[in-house]
DRENMARTOR-166176 format. One record per atom (N, C-alpha, C): residue number from 1; x, y, z; residue in three letters. Coordinates in Angstrom, 3 decimals, padded with zeros to 6 digits. Example, Ala and Ser with C-alpha at 12.3 -4.5 7.8 and 13.67 -1.06 7.14 Angstrom:
<pts>
seq, xx, yy, zz, type
1, 013.190, -005.690, 007.800, Ala
1, 012.300, -004.500, 007.800, Ala
1, 013.200, -003.300, 007.800, Ala
2, 012.850, -002.250, 007.080, Ser
2, 013.670, -001.060, 007.140, Ser
2, 012.900, 000.030, 007.870, Ser
</pts>
This chain:
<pts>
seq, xx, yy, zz, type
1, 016.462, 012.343, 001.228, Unk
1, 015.414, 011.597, 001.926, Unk
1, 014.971, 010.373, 001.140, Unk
2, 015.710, 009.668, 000.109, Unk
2, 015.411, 008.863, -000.678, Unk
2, 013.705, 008.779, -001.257, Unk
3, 012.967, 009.579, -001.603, Unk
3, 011.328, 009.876, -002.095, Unk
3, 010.460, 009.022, -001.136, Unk
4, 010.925, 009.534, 000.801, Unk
4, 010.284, 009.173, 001.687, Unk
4, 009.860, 010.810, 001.906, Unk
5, 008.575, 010.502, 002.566, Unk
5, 007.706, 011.605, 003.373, Unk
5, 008.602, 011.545, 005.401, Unk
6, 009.137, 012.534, 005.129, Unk
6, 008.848, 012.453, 006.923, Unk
6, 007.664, 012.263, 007.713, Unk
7, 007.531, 011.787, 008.574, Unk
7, 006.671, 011.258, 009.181, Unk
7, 006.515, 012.963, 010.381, Unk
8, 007.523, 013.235, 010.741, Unk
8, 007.810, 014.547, 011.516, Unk
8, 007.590, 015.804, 011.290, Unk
9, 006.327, 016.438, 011.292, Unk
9, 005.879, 017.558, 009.886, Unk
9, 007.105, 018.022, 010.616, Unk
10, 007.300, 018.986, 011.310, Unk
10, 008.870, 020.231, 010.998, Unk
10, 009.661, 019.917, 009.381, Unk
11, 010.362, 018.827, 010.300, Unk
11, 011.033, 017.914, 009.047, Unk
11, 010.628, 017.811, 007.342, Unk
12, 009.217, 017.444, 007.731, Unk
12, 008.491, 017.746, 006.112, Unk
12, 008.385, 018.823, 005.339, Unk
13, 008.355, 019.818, 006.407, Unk
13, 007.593, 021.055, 006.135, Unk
13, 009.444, 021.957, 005.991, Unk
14, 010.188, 021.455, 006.211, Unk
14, 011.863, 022.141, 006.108, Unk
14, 012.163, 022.262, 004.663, Unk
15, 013.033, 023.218, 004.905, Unk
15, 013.627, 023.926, 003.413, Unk
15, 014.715, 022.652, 003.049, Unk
16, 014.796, 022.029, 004.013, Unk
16, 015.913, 020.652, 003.775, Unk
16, 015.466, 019.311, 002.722, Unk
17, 014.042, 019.182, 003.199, Unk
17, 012.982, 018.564, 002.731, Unk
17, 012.534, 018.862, 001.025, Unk
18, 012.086, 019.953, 001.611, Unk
18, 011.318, 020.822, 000.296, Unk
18, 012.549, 020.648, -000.936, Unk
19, 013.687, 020.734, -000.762, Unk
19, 014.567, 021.313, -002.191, Unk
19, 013.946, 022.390, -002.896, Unk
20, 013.287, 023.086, -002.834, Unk
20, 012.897, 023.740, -003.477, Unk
20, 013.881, 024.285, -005.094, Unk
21, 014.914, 024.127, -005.239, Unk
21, 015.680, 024.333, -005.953, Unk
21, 016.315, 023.057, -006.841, Unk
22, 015.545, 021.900, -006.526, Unk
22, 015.971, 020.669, -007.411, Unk
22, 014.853, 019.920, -007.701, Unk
23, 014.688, 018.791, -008.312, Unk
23, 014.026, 018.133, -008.399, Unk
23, 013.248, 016.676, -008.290, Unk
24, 012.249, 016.640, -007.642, Unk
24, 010.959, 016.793, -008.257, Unk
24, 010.914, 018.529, -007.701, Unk
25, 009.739, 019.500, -008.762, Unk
25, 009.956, 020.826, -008.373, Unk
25, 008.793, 020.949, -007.263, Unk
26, 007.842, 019.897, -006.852, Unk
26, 006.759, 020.283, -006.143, Unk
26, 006.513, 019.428, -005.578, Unk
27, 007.362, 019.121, -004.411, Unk
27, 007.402, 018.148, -003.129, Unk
27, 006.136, 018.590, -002.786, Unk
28, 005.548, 019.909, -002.274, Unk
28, 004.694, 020.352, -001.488, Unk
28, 002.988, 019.531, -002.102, Unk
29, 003.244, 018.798, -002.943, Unk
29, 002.272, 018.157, -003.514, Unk
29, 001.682, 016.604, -002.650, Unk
30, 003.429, 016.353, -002.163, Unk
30, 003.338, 015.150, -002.012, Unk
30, 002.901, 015.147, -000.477, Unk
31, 003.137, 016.369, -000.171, Unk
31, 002.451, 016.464, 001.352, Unk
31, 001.081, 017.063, 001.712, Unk
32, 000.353, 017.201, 000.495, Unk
32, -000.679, 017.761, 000.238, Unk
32, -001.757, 016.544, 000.100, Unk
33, -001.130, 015.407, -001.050, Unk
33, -001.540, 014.144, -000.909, Unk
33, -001.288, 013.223, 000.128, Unk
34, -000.770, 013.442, 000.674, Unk
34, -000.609, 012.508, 001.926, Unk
34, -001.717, 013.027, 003.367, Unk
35, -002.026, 014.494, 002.892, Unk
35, -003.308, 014.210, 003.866, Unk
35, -004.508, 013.451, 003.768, Unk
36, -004.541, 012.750, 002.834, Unk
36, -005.752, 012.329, 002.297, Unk
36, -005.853, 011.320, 002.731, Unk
37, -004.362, 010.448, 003.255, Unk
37, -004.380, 009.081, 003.719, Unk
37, -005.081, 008.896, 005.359, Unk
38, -004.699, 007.330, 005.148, Unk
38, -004.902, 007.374, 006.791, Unk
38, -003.754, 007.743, 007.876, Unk
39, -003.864, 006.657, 008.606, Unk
39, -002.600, 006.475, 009.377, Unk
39, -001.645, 006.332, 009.155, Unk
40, -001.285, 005.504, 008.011, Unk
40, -000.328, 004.709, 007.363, Unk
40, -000.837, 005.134, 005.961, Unk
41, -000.490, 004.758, 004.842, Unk
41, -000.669, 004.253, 003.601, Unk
41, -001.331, 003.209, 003.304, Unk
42, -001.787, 002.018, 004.044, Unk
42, -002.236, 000.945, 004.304, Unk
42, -003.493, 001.152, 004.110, Unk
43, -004.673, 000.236, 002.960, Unk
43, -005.703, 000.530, 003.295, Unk
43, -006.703, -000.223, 004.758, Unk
44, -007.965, -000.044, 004.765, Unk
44, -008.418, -000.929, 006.510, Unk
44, -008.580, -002.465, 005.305, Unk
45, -008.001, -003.423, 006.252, Unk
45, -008.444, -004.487, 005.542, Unk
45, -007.114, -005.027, 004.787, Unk
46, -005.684, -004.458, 004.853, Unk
46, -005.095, -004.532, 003.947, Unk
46, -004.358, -006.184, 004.139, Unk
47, -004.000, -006.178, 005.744, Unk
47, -003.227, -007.275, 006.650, Unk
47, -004.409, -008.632, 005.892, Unk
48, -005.685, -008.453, 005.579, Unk
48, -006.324, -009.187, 005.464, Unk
48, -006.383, -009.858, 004.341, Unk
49, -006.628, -008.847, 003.307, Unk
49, -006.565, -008.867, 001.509, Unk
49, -005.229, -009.507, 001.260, Unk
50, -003.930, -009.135, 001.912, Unk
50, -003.045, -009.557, 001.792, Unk
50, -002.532, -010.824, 002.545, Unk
51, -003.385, -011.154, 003.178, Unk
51, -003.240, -013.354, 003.587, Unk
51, -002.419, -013.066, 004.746, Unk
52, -002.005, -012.055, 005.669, Unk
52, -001.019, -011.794, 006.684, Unk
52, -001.685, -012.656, 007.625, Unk
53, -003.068, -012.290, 007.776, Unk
53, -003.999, -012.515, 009.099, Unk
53, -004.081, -014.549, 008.911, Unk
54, -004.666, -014.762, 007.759, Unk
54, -005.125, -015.989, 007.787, Unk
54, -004.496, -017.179, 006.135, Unk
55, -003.690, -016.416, 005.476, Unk
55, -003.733, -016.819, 004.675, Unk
55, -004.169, -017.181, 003.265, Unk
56, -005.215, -016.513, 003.783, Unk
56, -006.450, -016.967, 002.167, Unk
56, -006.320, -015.868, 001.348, Unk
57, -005.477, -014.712, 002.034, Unk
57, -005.356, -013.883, 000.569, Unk
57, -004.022, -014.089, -000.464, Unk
58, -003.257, -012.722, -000.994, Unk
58, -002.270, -012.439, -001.746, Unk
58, -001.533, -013.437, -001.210, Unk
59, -000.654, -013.988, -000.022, Unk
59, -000.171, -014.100, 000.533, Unk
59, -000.060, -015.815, 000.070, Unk
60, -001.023, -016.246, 000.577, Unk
60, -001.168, -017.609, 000.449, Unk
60, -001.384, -018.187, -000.930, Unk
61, -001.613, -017.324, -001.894, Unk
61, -002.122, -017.876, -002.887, Unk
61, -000.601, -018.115, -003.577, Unk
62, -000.205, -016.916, -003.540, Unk
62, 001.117, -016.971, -004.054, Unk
62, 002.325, -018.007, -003.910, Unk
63, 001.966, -018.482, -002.085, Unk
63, 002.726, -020.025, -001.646, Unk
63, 002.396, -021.262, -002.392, Unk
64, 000.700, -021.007, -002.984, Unk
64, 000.254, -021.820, -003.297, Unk
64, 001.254, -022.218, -004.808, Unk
65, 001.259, -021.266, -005.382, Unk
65, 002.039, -020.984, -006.789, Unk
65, 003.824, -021.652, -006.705, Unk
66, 003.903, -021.115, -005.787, Unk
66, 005.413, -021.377, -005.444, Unk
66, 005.552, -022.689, -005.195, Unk
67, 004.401, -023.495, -004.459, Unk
67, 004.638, -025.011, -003.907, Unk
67, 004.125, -025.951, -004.982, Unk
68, 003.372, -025.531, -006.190, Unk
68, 003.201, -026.005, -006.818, Unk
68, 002.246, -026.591, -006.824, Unk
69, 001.063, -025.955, -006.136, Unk
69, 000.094, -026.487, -005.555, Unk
69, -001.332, -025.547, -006.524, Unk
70, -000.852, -024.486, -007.251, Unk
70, -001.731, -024.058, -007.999, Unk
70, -001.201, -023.337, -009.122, Unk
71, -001.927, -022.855, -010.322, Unk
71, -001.281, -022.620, -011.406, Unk
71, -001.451, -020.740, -011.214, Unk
72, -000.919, -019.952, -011.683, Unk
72, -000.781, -018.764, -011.044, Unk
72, -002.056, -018.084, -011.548, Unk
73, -002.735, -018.260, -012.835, Unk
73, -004.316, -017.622, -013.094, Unk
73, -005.146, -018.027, -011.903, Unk
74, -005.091, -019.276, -011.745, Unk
74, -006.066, -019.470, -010.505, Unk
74, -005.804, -018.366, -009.456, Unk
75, -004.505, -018.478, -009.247, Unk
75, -004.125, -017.620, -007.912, Unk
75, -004.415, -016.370, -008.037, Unk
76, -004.113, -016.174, -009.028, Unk
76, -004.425, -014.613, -009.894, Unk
76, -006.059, -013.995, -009.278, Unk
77, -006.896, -014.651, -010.147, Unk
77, -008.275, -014.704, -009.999, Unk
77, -009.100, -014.970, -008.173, Unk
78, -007.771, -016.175, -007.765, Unk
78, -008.799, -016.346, -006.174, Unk
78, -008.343, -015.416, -005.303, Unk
79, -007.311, -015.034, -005.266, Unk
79, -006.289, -013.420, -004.532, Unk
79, -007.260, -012.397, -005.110, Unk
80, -007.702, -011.615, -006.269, Unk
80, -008.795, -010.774, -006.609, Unk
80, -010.445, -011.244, -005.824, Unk
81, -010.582, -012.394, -006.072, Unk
81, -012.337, -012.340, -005.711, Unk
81, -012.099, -012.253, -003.705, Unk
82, -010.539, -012.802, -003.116, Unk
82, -010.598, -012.598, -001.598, Unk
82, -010.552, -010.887, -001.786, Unk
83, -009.716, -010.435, -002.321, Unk
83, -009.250, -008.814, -002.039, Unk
83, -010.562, -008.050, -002.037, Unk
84, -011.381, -008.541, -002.907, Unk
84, -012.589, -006.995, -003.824, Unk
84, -013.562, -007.688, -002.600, Unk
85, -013.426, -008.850, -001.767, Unk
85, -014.874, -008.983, -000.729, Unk
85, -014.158, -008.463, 000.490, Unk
86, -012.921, -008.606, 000.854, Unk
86, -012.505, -007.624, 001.947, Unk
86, -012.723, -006.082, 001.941, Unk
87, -012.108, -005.591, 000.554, Unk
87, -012.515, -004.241, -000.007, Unk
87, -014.005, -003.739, 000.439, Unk
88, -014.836, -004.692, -000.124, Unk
88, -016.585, -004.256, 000.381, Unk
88, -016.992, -004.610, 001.325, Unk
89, -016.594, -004.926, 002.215, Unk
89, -016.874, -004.630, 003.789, Unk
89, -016.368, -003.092, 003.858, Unk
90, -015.181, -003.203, 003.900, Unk
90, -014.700, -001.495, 003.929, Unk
90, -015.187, -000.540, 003.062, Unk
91, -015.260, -000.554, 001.795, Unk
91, -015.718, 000.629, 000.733, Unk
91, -017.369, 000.088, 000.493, Unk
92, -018.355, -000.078, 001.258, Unk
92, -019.587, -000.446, 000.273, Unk
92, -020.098, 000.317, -000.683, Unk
</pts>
């Protein structure tokens, strides 16, 4: 399964899955942690933090870097202060 989760509990929950006899020895962990998520792995806010939606995050800053249009600490620093104010809308 290349250290993917099925999405299909049967599938997850299979002796095919599990290995129980190889390793990692405690898959059943990883499906234990994965209830904890959401829908996805994705946090809320993520399309956002990450410049998908508009640009001003990860996304853009990084073009910015690439075009030569900013030096990468800046980008560094303005990608963190967009991410941690998207973050606190979601986590206050």
């Amino acid at each position: 399964f290349g250290g993917k989760i099925p999405v299909y509990k049967p599938v997850a929950l299979s002796e095919e899955f599990l290995e129980k006899d190889q390793q990692p020895d405690n898959k059943e962990f990883l499906l234990e942690w994965a209830n904890g998520t959401g829908p996805t792995s994705f946090t809320p806010g993520w399309g956002e933090w990450r410049g998908y939606t508009d640009g001003a995050g990860l996304e853009g800053q990084l073009g910015d870097v690439f075009n030569g249009e900013s030096d990468l600490d800046t980008a560094i620093q303005n990608a963190a202060d967009h991410a941690n104010s998207v973050l606190e809308r979601y986590y206050p």
